[in-house]
N, C-alpha and C positions, 0 to 999 in steps of 0.2 A: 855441767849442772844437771843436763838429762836424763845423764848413766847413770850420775852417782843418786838422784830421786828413784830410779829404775831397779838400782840395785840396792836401794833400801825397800822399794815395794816386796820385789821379790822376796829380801831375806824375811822380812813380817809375815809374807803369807806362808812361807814353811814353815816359819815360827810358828804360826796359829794351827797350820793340818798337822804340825806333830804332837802340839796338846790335845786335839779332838784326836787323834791316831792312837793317842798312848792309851788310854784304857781296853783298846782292841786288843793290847795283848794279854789281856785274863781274862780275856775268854776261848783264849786255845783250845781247841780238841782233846780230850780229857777219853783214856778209854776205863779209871774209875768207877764203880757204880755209882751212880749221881745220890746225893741227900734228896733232890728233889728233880721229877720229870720233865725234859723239856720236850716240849711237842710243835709239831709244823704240822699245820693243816694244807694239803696242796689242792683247792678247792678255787675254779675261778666263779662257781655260782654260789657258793656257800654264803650264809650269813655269820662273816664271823665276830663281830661284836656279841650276838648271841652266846657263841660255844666259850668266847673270852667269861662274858658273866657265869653262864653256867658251868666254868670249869676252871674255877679257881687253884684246884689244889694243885694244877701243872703251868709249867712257866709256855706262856706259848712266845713263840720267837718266829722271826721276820723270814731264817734260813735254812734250808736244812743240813750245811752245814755245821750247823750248832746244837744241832737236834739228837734229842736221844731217842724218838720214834719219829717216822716221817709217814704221813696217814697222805697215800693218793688216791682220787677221787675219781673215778669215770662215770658214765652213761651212756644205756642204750635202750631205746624207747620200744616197749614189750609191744606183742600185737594187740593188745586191748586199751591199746593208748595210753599208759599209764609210761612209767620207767624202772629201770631196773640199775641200781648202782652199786658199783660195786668198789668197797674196800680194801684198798691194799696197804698193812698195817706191817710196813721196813724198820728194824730196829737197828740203829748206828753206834757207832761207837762200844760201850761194854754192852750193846745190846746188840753186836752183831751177829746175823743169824737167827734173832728172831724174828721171823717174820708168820704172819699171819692172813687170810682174803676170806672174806663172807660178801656177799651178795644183798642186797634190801631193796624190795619189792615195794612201788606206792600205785595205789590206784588211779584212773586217770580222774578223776576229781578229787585227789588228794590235794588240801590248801597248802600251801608255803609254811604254814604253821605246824600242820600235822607230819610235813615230812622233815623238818627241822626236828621236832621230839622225836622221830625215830631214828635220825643221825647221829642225836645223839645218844638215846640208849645202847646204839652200837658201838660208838665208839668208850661210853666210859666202858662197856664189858667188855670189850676187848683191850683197851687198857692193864686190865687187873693182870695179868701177869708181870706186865711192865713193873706196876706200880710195887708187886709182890716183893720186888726187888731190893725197894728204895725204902728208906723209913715210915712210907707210909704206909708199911703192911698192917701193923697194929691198928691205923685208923678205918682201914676197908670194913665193908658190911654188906651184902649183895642180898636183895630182895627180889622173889618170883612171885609171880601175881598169879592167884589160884587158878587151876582151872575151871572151865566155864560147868556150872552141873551137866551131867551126862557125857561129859568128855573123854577118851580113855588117849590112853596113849599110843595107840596103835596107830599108824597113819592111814587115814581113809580117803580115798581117791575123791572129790568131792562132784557129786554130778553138775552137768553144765547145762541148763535147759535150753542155750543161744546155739549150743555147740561149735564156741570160738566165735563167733559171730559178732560183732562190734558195729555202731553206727552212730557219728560223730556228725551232726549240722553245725556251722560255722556260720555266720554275720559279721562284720565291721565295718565301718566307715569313719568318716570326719569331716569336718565343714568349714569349710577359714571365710571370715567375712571382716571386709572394710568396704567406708562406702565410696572408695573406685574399682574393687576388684572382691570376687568371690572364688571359693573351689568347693567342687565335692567329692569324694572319690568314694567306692563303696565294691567289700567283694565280700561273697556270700558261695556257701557249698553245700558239698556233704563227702562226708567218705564212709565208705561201705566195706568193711574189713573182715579176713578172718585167716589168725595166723596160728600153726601148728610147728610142728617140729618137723612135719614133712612138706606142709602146704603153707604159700603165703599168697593173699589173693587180696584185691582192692579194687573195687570201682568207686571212683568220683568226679561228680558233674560239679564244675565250679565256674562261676559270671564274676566278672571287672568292669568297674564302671567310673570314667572317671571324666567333671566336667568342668572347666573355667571359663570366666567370663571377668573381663576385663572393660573399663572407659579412658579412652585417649582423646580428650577433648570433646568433640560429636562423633566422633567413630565408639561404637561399641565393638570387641571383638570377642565370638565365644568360642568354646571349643570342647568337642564330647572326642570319646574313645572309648573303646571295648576289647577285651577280650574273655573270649566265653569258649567252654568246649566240655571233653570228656575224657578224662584217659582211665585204663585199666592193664592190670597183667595178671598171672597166674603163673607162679614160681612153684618147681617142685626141686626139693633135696636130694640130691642122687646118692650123694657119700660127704665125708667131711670136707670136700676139697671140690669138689661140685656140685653144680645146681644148674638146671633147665627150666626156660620159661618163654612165655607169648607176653607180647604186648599189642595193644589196641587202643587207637585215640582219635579225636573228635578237634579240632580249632576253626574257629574263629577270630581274626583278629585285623580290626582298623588299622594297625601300627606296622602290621608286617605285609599288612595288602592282600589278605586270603580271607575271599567269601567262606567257603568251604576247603578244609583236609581231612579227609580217612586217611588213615597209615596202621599197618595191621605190622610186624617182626615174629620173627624167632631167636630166640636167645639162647646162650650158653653161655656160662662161668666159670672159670677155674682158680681156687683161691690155693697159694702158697700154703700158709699156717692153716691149721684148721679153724671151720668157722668159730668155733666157740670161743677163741682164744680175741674175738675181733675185739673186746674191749681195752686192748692193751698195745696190739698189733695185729695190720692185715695188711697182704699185699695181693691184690685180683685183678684178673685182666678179662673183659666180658665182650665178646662179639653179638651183633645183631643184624641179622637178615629180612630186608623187606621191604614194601613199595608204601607208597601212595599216589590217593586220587590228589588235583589240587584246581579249586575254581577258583583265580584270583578277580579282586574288587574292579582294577584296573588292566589295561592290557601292561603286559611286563617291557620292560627295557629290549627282552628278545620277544617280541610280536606274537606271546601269548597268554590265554583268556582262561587256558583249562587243560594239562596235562598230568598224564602218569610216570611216576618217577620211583625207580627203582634204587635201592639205596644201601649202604652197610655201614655201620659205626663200629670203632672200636674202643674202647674206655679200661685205659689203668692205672692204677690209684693204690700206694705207699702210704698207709699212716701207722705211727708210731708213739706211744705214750709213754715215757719212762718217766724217774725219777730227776731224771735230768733236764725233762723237758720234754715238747712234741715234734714230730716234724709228718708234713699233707705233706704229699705230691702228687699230682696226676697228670695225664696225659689224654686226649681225647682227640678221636680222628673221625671224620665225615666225609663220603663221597657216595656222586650218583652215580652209578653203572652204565648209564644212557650218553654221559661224557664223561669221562672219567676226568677231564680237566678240572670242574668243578667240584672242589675238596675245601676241608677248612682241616685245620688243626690246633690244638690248643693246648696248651702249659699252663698246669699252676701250681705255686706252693706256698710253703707256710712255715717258716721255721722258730721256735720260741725256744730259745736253751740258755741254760745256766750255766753261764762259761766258770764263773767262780764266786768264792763267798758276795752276795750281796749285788754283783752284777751279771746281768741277764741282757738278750738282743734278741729283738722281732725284727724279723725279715717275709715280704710276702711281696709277691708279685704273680701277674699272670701277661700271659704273651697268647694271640689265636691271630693263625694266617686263614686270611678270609678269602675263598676264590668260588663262594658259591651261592653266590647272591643273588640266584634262579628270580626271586619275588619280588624283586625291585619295579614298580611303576614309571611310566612312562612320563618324560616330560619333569622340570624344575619342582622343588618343592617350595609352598609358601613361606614366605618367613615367619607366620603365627605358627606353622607345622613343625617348623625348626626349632625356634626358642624354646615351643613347650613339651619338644619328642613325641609331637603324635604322626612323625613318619620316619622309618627306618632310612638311611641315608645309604648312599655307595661310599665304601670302605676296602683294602685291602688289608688292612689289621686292627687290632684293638689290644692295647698294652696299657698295664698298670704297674703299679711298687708303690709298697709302702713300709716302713723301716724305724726303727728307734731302737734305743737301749733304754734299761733302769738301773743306775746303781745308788745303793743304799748302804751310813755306815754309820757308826756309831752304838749306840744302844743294839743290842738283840731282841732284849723283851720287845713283847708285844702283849702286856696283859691288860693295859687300862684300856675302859672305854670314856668317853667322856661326849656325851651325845649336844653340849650347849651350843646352842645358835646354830645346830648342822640345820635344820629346816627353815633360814631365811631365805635362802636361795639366792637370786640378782634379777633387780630390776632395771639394771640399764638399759634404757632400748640402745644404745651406742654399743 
């Protein structure tokens, strides 16, 4: 009786995956010119509900497998705070081969609105070839917006009275309250910037403050932490494939047990691809030379209050953006010169690829061998210090991973929006 229920379940649920399976086959891979545009936006900050309303006259679709343009999306954050994205516009199928990349620039107070209208001004005009294609040539109509009076078209280098020079103050905090327990946490800065094509330079002093306070019966328990300091460097361009620079910084911090660090470097970088190509791919590996002072809060685990420590890091790092997907890797190495025993090293990566139509797999993990835990305090740590991390623990490693797939099947479109009930949200406290 169990088989034969067992093997009735079974046969029903094949039954049912090959009715939802069966309309997948018209929508085959067609190399055709299409009657009408299908588009894949590959954007994970995009708003696309937006570009669905304002872009009706193309089919947008869930894959790009299915796509007869696939629009990829990157950034990299300019030196005046602002970003710079850039478009890479792959044509599939009877549109293979064309491909297309422009560049769009937003200022650093550009709102979420304003750079949505200019994503998509780029994209319908860059569209228009596509679209030139398909039936919809006779409906196109492309409008330029005059220019401003006295504007010529000559391009004029525009003077810069900062001369590069950017300066960014920052504030935040939060406050949770009930009446057995509170928190506050609050970090506050500034950065002081100024990026060129030869030079890239930054000083910022930035404070962390963070304080709770909890009731367990008649015990009150509170608890503060800080950390506050300064870092800066000064990068120079040597050639497409290197770069030289100093580093200089300033800490304080409750959590890792140092009154006082000075740490001054020298740096060197050598990157594989050239730089410019970094929105897409880069692979660099950067050495750094240098000491520091260090007055810790407490005496250390090895019976000291205040030492100089000479030091070298090494850091390289693989990222790659294709159509297929991303993949981080890096690597990073730490040791002190004064024992070389004490080193750390560390692994990390990142893999997002689309293995086939509609199924994709995140993989990300990091691994760091810790053998240089110079700042450790002397003597157990409390248990309020433990449960709320306001004291860095003895460890010999620190390992994560985190993992999933997506698959999706049925329908392609992806043109409706339908916004009803998305902002009730949940209130279950459970």
């Amino acid at each position: 009786m169990y088989r034969t229920c067992t093997a009735w379940i079974l046969s029903l649920f094949m039954v049912v995956c090959g009715l939802f399976a069966r309309p997948a086959y018209t929508q085959d891979v067609s190399t055709e010119t299409p009657v009408r545009l299908t588009f894949f936006l590959d954007c994970d900050f995009c708003d696309d509900d937006f570009y669905r309303q304002e872009m009706p006259y193309v089919d947008h679709v869930r894959d790009r497998e299915v796509a007869d343009v696939h629009v990829l999306l990157t950034r990299e954050q300019t030196g005046a705070g602002g970003w710079a994205f850039t478009f890479d516009f792959i044509g599939l199928r009877a549109f293979e081969g064309m491909d297309y990349s422009t560049v769009y620039a937003t200022r650093a107070d550009a709102t979420d609105g304003e750079s949505r209208e200019g994503f998509l001004r780029i994209m319908e005009a860059a569209l228009v070839p596509y679209l030139m294609e398909t039936s919809m040539r006779d409906r196109i109509s492309i409008q330029i917006a005059p220019m401003s009076e006295g504007a010529t078209l000559e391009q004029v280098v525009t003077e810069d009275p900062w001369d590069y020079w950017t300066i960014e103050m920052y504030a935040d905090g939060s406050a949770d309250f009930e009446s057995r327990q509170e928190s506050f946490d609050t970090r506050y800065g500034i950065y002081i910037s100024r990026v060129t094509e030869e030079w890239k330079l930054q000083l910022r002093p930035f404070f962390n403050y963070n304080y709770d306070r909890f009731e367990r019966g008649d015990q009150i328990i509170k608890s503060t932490s800080r950390r506050d300091g300064l870092t800066s460097y000064a990068v120079k361009s040597i050639s497409p494939h290197w770069s030289a620079g100093a580093y200089a910084d300033i800490l304080t911090s409750t959590f890792s047990n140092v009154e006082w660090r000075y740490r001054g470097m020298a740096a060197l970088e050598w990157s594989l691809y050239p730089y410019r190509e970094a929105n897409r791919r880069q692979l660099t590996v950067a050495y750094r030379l240098g000491a520091s002072h260090i007055t810790y809060q407490d005496t250390t685990i090895y019976n000291e209050i205040q030492q100089v420590l000479p030091q070298h890091l090494l850091n390289a790092e693989y990222e790659v953006v294709q159509p297929w997907g991303d993949i981080e890797i890096g690597v990073n190495a730490s040791q002190y010169l004064h024992d070389l025993s004490r080193h750390s090293l560390a692994f990390d990566a990142e893999f997002d690829v689309r293995i086939t139509r509609g199924l994709s797999i995140e993989i990300g993990g990091a691994l760091e061998l810790i053998h240089d835990q110079i700042n450790l305090p002397k003597g157990d740590a409390d248990l309020e210090e433990v449960l709320l991390r306001r004291r860095q623990l003895e460890t010999n490693f620190e390992a994560g991973l985190s993992f999933g797939f997506r698959y999706r099947f049925g329908s392609v479109l992806n043109n409706i929006v339908n916004p009803r009930f998305g902002g009730i949200g949940s209130r279950d406290r459970f």
